[in-house]
C-alpha positions in Angstrom: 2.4 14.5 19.0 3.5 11.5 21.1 6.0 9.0 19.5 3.8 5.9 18.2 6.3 3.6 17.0 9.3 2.1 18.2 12.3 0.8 17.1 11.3 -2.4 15.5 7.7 -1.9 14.8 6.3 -1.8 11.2 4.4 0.6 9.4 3.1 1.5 6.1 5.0 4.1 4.5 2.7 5.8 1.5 3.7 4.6 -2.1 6.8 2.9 -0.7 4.8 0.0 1.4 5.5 -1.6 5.0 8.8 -0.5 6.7 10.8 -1.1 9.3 11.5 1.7 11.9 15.0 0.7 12.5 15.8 3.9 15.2 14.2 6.9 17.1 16.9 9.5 16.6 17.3 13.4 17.1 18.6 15.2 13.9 19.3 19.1 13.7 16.3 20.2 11.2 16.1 23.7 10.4 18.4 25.2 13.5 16.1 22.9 15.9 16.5 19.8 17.1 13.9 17.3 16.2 13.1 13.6 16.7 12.6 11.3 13.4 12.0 8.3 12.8 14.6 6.0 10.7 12.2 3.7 8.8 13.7 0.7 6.2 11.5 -0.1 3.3 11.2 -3.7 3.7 11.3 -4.2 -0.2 13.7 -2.2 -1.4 16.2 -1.4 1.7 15.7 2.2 1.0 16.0 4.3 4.3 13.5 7.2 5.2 13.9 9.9 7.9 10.5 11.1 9.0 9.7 13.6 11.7 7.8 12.2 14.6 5.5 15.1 14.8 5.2 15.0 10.7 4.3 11.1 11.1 0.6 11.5 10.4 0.6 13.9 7.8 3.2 12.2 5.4 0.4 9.3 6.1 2.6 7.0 7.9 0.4 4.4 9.8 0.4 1.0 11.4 -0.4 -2.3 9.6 -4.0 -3.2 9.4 -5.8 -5.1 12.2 -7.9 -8.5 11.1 -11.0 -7.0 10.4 -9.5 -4.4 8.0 -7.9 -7.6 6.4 -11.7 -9.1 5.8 -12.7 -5.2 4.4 -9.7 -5.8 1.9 -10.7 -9.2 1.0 -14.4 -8.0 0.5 -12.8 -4.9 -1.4 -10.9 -7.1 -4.0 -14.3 -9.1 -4.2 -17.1 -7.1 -4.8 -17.4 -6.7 -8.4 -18.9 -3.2 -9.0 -16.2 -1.6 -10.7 -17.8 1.7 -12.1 -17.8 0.9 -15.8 -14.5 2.2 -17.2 -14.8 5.7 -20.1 -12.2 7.5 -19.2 -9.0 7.4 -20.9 -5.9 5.5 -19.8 -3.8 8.8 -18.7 -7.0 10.2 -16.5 -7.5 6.6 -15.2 -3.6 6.4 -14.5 -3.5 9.9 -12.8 -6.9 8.7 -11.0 -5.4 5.5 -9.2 -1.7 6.7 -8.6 -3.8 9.3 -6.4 -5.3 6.3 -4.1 -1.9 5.0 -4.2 -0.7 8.1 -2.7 -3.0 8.2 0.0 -1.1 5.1 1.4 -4.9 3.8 2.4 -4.8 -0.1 1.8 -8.7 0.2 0.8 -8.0 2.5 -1.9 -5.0 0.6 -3.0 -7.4 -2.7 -3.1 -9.3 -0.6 -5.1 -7.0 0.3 -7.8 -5.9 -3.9 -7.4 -9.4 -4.6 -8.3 -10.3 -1.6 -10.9 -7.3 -2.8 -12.9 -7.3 -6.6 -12.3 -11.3 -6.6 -13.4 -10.0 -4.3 -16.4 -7.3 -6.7 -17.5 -10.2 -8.8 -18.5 -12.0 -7.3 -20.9 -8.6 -5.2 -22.6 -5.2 -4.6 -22.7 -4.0 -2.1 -20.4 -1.2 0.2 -20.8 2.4 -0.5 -19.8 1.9 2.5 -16.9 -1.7 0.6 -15.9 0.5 -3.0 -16.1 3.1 -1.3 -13.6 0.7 0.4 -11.6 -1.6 -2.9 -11.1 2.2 -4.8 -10.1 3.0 -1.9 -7.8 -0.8 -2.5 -6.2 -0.6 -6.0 -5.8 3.0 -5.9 -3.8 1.9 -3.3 -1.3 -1.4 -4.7 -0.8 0.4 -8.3 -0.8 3.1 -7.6 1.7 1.5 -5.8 3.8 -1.4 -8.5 4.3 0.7 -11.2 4.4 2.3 -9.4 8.1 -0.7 -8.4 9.0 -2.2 -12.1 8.7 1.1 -13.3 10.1 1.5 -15.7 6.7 3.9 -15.8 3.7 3.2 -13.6 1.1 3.1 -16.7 -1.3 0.0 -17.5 0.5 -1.1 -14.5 0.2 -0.6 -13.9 -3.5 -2.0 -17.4 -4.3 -5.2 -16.1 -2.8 -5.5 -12.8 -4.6 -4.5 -14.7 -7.8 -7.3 -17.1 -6.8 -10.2 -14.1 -6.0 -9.2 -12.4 -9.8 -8.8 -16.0 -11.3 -12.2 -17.1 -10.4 -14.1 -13.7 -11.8 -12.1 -14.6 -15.0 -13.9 -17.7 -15.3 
């Protein structure tokens, strides 16, 4: 597979959000000697080592382009949340699987599901950490992608869920 980052570049590491690949190095993995990448998670600091050649299966991928930003926007719009009869556990094991994927459509998605769900009940302290963990990756990673603050970005999130409240 042919390196696809370099040093400086961002990408979306699944579950942990948008990092930083902060050097292209070659580590002894497994008696042979491979190239990885060094990524910084922009949130926390923490520091991955991922294989070059295992970049696509652990899911790591660039930041989204504008017109994926418009399909998020439309995602966190669109108000047909399949109507919600499964219980909290299932529905907690259901989204932390789109999280998982690293896909920021399916992580809109669980923004949405949850943040629609908010509405009519209380959700459990695992949904209420799950929804946070949503709205951060989905937040940072469009507020680069816009080339904006992420204030400005959460404002109109807040703004898209505030408005179906009303």
């Amino acid at each position: 597979m042919r390196q696809q980052f370099q040093i400086g570049d961002k990408a979306v590491y699944p579950v942990h959000g948008v990092a930083e690949v902060v050097s292209l190095e070659k580590r002894d993995i497994g008696g042979s000697s491979t190239s990885v990448y060094i990524l910084k998670i922009l949130e926390t600091g923490l520091k991955i080592m991922v294989p070059v050649n295992n970049a696509g299966t652990v899911g790591l991928r660039e930041l989204i382009n504008g017109k994926q930003v418009k399909e998020v926007y439309a995602i966190l719009k669109s108000r047909d949340v399949p109507r919600d009869t499964q219980t909290w556990n299932r529905r907690y094991r259901e989204y932390m699987e789109k999280i998982k994927t690293g896909s920021v459509f399916e992580i809109a998605e669980v923004m949405r599901d949850l943040s629609v769900l908010r509405m009519s009940k209380d959700l459990s302290f695992g949904e209420r950490r799950m929804l946070d963990t949503a709205r951060s990756l989905l937040i940072r990673e469009l507020a680069l992608a816009k080339g904006v603050t992420e204030d400005k970005v959460g404002a109109e999130v807040d703004a898209i869920f505030a408005q179906a409240a009303a």
